[in-house]
matplotlib code that plots the C-alpha trace (Angstrom):
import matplotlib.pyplot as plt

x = [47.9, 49.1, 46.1, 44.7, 47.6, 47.4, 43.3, 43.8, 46.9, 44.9, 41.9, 44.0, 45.5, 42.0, 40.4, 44.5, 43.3, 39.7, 40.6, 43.1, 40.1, 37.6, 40.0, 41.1, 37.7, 36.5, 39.6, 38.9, 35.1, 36.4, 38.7, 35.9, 34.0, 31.0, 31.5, 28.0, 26.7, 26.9, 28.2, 26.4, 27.1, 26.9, 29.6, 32.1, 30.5, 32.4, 35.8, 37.6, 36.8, 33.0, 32.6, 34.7, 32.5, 29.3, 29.8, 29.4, 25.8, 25.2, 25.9, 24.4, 20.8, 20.9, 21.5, 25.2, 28.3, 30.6, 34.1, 36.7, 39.7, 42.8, 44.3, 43.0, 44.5, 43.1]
y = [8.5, 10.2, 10.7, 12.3, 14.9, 15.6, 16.1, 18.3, 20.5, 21.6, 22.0, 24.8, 26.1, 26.4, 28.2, 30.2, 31.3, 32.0, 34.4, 36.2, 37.1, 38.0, 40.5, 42.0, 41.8, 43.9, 46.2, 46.9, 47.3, 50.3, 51.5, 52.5, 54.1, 51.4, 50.2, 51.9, 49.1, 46.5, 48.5, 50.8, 54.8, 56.6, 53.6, 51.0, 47.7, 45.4, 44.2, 43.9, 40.4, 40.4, 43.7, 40.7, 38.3, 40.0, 41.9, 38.3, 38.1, 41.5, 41.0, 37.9, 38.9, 42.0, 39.8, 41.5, 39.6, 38.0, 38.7, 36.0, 38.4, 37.8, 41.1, 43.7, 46.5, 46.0]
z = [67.1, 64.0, 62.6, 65.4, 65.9, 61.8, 62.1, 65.3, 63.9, 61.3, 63.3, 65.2, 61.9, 60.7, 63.7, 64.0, 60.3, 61.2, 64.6, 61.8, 59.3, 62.3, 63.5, 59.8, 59.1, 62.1, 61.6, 57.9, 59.4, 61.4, 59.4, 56.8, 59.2, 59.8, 63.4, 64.1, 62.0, 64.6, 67.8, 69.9, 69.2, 72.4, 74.1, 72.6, 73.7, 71.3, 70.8, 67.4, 67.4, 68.2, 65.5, 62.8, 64.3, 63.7, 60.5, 58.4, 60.3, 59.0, 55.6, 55.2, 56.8, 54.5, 51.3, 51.1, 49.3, 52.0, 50.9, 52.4, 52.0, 54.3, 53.7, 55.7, 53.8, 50.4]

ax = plt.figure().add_subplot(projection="3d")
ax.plot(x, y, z, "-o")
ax.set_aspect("equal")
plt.show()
């Protein structure tokens, strides 16, 4: 039973971690100015976890460097 509590605590650290660098990512994403990237202009469709979310996708079907930063203000 040890096993199984070790593998699944770091399971949830790993997606706790994960959720963390979706939502700096999507901040940092707005902050800049490039939420009309992956949101709609004339309404706000998207939360700050779907724009993090999506902005990997982006990148990565225009051939653009993925950058696994966990500070979002740098």
């Amino acid at each position: 039973m040890l096993r199984h509590f070790t593998r699944l605590s770091r399971l949830t650290l790993a997606v706790a971690f994960l959720y963390v660098w979706l939502l700096s990512n999507g901040g940092k994403f707005i902050r800049a100015g490039l939420r009309h990237l992956v949101d709609r202009k004339d309404r706000r469709d998207l939360s700050l976890f779907q724009i993090g979310l999506r902005l990997p996708d982006r990148k990565l079907l225009n051939l653009l460097p993925v950058s696994p930063s966990l500070c979002a203000y740098l």
